[in-house]
Residue, then its C-alpha position, 0 to 999 in steps of 0.5 A: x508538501x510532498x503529494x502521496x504519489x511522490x511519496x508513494x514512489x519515494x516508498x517503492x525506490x527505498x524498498x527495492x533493496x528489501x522488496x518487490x513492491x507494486x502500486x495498485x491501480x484503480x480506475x473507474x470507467x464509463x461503457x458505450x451504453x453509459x454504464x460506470x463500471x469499477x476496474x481493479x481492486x476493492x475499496x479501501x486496498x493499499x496503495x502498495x503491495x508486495x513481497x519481501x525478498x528474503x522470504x516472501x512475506x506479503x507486504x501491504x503498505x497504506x500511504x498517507x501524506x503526513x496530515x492524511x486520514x485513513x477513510x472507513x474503508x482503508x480502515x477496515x482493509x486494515x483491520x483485516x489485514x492486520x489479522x493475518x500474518x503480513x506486513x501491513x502498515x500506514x506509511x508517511x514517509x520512507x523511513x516508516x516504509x523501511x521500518x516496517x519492511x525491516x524491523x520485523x526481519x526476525x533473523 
């Protein structure tokens, strides 16, 4: 089975034709004095983000191997996004990704 970095990659090939689409990084670091310290985004944020190219619509792609669960964060990340007008999904594959990038087109 694919590992969800692959598929996240799959995801970003099959979208450059529709969008501009980033990976977020996170990681957590240690400082000299021993403090652990959280870099980047919030818990829960997608794996994928972006904009559609032709409209600018943000897009927020949560990516999941197909036996994957989202955790309480991503789901809460989720209901918030799903509240406002932008393209968020959970994707387990290309075909989801695209669909979700190009079905709402409305054009």
């Amino acid at each position: 089975m694919k590992s969800e970095r692959d598929i996240q990659n799959e995801i970003r090939e099959a979208l450059e034709p529709y969008a501009v689409i980033f990976r977020a990084n996170v990681g957590k670091m240690k400082t000299p004095d021993g403090r652990f310290f959280d870099t980047g985004l919030p818990k829960g944020f997608p794996d994928l983000f972006g904009f559609r190219k032709l409209d600018g619509k943000a897009i927020f792609i949560e990516v999941k191997r197909p036996d994957g669960k989202l955790s309480k964060a991503q789901e809460c990340a989720g209901a918030v996004f799903s509240a406002f007008p932008v393209l968020y999904g959970v994707c387990r594959s290309t075909e989801d990704a695209v669909k979700l990038v190009t079905e709402v087109y409305r054009i």
